[in-house]
N, C-alpha and C positions, 0 to 999 in steps of 0.2 A: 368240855369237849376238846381230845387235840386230834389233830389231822395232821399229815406230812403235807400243807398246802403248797411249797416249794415245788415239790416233785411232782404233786397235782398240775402244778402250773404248766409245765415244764410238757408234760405229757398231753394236757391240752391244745397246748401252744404245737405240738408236731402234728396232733390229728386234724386240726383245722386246716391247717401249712398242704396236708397230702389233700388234691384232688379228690371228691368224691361227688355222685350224685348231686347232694345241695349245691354243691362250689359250681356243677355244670345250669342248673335249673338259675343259680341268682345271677349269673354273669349273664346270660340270655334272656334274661326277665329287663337286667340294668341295660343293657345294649339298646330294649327296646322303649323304654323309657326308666329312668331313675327310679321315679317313684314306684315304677313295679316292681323295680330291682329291689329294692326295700321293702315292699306288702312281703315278698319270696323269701328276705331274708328272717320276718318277723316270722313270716309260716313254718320255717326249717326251726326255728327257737322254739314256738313251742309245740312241735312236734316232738322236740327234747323234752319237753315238759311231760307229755303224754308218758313218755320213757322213765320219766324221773320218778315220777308221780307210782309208776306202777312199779320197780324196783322198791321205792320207801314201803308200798305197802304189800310188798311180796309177790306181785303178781307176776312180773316177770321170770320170776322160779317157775312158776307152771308153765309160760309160754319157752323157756330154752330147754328145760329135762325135757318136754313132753315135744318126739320128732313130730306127731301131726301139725301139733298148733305151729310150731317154730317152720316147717315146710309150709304151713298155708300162709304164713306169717310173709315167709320168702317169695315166694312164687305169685303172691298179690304184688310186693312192689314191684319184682321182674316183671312183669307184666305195664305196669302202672310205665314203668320208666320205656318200655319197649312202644307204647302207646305216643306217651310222648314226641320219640322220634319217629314214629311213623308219622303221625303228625306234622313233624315239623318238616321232613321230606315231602309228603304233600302237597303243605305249601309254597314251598318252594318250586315245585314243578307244577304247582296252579302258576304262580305268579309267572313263569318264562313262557309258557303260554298264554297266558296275558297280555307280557312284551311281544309276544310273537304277532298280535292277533292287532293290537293295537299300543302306539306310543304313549305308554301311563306312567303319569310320576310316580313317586314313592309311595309306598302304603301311609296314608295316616296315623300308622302309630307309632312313625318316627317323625311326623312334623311336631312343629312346637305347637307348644298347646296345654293345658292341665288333662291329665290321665285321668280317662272315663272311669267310671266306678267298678265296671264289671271287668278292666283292665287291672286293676287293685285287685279284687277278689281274687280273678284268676291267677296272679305271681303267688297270692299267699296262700291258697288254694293247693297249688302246687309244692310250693316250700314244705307245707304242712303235711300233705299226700307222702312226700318222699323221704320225709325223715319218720315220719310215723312208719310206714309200713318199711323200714329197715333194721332186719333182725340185728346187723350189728352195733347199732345204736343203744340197743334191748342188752348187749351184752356188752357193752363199751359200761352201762351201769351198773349191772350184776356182778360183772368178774373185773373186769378191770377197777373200777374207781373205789372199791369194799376195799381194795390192798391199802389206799390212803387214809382209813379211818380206824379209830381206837377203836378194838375187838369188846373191852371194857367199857364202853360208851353204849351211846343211844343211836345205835344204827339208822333208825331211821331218820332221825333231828340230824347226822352228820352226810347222810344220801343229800338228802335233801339241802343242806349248806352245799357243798361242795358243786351240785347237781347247781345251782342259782349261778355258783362262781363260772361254770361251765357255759350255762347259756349267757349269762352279761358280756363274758368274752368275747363268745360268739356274737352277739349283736356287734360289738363293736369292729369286730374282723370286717363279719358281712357288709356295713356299711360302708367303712373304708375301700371292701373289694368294689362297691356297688360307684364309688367315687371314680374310680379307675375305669371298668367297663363300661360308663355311661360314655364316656371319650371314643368309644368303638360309633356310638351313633354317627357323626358324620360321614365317617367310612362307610357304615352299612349304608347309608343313605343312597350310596349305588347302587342300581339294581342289581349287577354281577356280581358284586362284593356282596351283597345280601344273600342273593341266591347260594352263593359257596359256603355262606357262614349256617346257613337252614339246613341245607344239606350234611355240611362237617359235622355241626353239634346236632342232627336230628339221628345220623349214624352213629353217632357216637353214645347217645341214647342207647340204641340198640341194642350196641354191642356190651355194654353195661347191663343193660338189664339180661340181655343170653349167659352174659357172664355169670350172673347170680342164678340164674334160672337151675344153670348147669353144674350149679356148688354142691357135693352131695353133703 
């Protein structure tokens, strides 16, 4: 089996580097405790797997030729991601009427503590949700990563190599990112810095998910 893994590398290493979706969902999972930042990042991996898995065995060809599948395909995450931040805007303006009504400490799921179970579920939950329902991920294995492998080889034995090399990477990004954004908890730990940070990334959702919505 030969691959141009170098070039593979190289091209991985840029698409994780650009902001998207996942990179917004594990930094606001890790903000609010680590360890969710981590369920988030495990959930975005193998939602790559979902991806992976159905490129090696063709299926993804049906779902990019075919506009219906590939627009229901889009228009469920836009939606997923637009949810999110409306979401997260909510709470945010639950909680400043909260402070408005009465002087409350911080939400408990920035205190210390070990991360509830259903707090786990929900980051990988999420992780999972948003890399699965993004068509570009569908076609980041289809068209994109087919150019790194032998035409003469076993296409699917080399998807699926490359496709592993792709998410290990990724684990490793995500948790290193999840290192970093956990350092935002004492800051958030204000409630006006909280409230601005729910708000920013709950818009910022939004306008992510209108953006895909609106991709013809």
């Amino acid at each position: 089996m030969t691959v141009d893994l170098l070039g593979f590398l190289g091209v991985v290493l840029v698409a994780y580097v650009v902001p998207g979706p996942d990179f917004l969902v594990v930094v606001r999972s890790a903000a609010e405790d680590p360890a969710k930042g981590r369920a988030a990042a495990l959930g975005a991996q193998t939602g790559l797997c979902v991806h992976m898995l159905a490129a090696a065995a063709g299926l993804s060809v049906i779902a990019t030729r075919s506009p219906v599948v590939y627009d229901g395909i889009r228009l469920m995450g836009a939606a997923y991601l637009v949810y999110l931040g409306v979401r997260a805007v909510l709470t945010a303006r639950r909680t400043a009427r909260e402070r408005h009504h009465a002087n409350e400490a911080p939400s408990d799921a920035l205190e210390e503590g070990g991360p509830a179970h259903g707090c786990l579920r929900s980051g990988f939950t999420q992780g999972l949700l948003t890399n699965v329902l993004n068509p570009k991920a569908a076609l980041f294995f289809l068209s994109v990563l087919p150019q790194f492998v032998d035409g003469d080889g076993a296409m699917a034995q080399q998807i699926f190599f490359l496709g592993m090399v792709d998410i290990l990477i990724g684990v490793v990004y995500w948790f290193a990112l999840v290192v970093v954004a956990a350092r935002l908890r004492a800051l958030l730990a204000r409630p006006k810095v909280r409230r601005r940070w729910e708000l920013t990334t709950g818009w910022l959702f939004i306008a992510i998910g209108v953006s895909v919505a609106a991709v013809a």
